[in-house]
C-alpha positions as CSV (number, residue, x, y, z in Angstrom):
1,X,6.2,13.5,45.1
2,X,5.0,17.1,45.1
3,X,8.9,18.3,45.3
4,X,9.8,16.5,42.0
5,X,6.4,18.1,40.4
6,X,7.5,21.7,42.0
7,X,10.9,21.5,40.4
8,X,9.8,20.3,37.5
9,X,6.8,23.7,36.9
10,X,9.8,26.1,38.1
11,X,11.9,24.7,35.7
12,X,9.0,24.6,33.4
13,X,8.7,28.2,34.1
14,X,12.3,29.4,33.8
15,X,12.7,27.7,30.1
16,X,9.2,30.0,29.2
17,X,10.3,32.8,30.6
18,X,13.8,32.5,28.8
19,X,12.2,31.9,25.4
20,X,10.4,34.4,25.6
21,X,13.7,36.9,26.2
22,X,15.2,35.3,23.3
23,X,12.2,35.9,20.9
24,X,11.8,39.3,22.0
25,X,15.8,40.2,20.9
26,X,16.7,41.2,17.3
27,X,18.3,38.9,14.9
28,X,21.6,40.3,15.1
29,X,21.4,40.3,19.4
30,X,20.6,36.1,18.7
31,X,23.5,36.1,16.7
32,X,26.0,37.7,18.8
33,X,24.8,34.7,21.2
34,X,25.1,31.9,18.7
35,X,21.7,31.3,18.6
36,X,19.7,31.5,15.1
37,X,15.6,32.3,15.5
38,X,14.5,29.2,14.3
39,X,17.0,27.3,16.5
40,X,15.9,29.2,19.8
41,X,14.0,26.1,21.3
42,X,16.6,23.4,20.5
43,X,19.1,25.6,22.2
44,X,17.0,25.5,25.3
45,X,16.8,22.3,25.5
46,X,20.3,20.9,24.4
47,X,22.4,24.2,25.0
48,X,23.9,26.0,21.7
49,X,25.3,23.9,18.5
């Protein structure tokens, strides 16, 4: 039980630490990625469109 909570707060913890590398590039560095500002979460979560 405390594995499964582990995993999920590292996991928890890579995705914030992600965002906030994608928030802290430029427009045109999201777009040479795919990735739009506004879109930054949803690809996250569900990979790019």
């Amino acid at each position: 039980m405390f594995s499964a909570f582990a995993s999920r707060f590292r996991r928890y913890q890579q995705m914030r630490d992600t965002m906030r590398q994608l928030q802290s590039m430029d427009d045109h560095q999201l777009a040479d990625i795919g990735v739009q500002r506004g879109n930054i979460h949803h690809a996250l979560r569900f990979g790019r469109f």
